[in-house]
VOGU-3710 file (C-alpha; in Angstrom, 3 decimals, decimal comma):
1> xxxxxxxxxx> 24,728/-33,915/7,980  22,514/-33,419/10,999  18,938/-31,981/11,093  18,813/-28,843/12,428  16,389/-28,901/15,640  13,688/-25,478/15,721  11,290/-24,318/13,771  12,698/-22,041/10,368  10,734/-18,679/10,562  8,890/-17,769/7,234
11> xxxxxxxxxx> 10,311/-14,295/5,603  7,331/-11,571/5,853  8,269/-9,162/2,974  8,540/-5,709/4,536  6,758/-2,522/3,344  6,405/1,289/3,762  3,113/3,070/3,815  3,790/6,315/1,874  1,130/7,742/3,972  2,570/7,425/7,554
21> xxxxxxxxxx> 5,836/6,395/6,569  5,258/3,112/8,937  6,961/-0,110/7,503  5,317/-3,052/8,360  4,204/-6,989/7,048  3,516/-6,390/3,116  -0,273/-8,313/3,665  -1,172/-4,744/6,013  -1,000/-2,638/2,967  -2,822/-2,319/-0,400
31> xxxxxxxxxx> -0,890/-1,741/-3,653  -1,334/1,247/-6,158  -0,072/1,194/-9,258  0,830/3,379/-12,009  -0,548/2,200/-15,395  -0,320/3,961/-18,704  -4,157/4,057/-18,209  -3,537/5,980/-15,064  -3,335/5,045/-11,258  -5,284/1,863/-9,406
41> xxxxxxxxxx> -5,901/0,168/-6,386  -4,496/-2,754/-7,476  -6,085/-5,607/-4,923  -4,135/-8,571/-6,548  -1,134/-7,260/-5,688  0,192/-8,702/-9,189  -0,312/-6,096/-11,422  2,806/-4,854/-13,709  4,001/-1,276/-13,812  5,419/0,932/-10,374
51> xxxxxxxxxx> 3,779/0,193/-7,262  2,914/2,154/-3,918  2,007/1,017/-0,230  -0,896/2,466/1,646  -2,079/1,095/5,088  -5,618/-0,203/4,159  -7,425/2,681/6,551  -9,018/5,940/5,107  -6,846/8,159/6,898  -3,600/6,846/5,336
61> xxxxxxxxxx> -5,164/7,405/2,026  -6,060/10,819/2,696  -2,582/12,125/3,691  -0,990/9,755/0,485  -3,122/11,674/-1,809  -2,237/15,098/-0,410  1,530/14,532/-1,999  3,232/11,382/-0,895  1,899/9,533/-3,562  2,500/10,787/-6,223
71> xxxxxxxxxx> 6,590/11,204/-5,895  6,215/7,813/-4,906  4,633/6,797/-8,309  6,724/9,363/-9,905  3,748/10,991/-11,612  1,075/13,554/-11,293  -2,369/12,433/-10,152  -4,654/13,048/-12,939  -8,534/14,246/-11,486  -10,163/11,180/-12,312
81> xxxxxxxxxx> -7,248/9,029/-10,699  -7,641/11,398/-7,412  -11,682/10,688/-8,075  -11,382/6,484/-8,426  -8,448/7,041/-5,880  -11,202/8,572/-3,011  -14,016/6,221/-4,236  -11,725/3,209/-2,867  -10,735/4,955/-0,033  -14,428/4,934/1,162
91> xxxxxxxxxx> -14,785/1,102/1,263  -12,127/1,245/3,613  -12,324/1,653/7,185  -11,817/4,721/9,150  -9,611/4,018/11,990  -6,683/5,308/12,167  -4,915/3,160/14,457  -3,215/0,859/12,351  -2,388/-2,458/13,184  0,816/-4,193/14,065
101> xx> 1,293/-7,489/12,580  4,344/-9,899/14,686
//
């Protein structure tokens, strides 16, 4: 058999943003997930149950909590989800722009 000459290019798991409807590198995004103790950031990445994407940017959180979100999780957002929810979203940063990763 011979070797085959070139460099093998690593698979970058892909990923929409429920927010902006952008797909981009999976790393970009942070993972919510619906628990039956109700809905977390979940930072990990590992956590069981159903999982969203949300750039990691306050203004893609704002417009996934408006509606997005929640048919994505299939399930209503209760108040204190929506509260933890926005207490995440302001560790985040603000820009908008989001970046692109090659």
């Amino acid at each position: 058999m011979a070797k085959q000459t070139g460099g093998r290019r690593k698979h970058v798991p892909q990923r929409t943003c429920v927010g902006c409807r952008e797909v981009s590198g999976k790393r970009d995004f942070v993972r919510l997930v619906r628990t039956p103790q109700g809905v977390f950031a979940d930072e990990t990445g590992k956590m069981p149950g159903r999982g969203a994407y949300l750039h990691a940017n306050q203004a893609c959180f704002q417009r996934g909590l408006k509606g997005a979100l929640a048919g994505a999780l299939r399930t209503e957002l209760s108040a204190d989800d929506r509260e933890r929810l926005n207490a995440f979203a302001q560790t985040l940063p603000a820009d908008t722009a989001v970046e692109k990763s090659s």
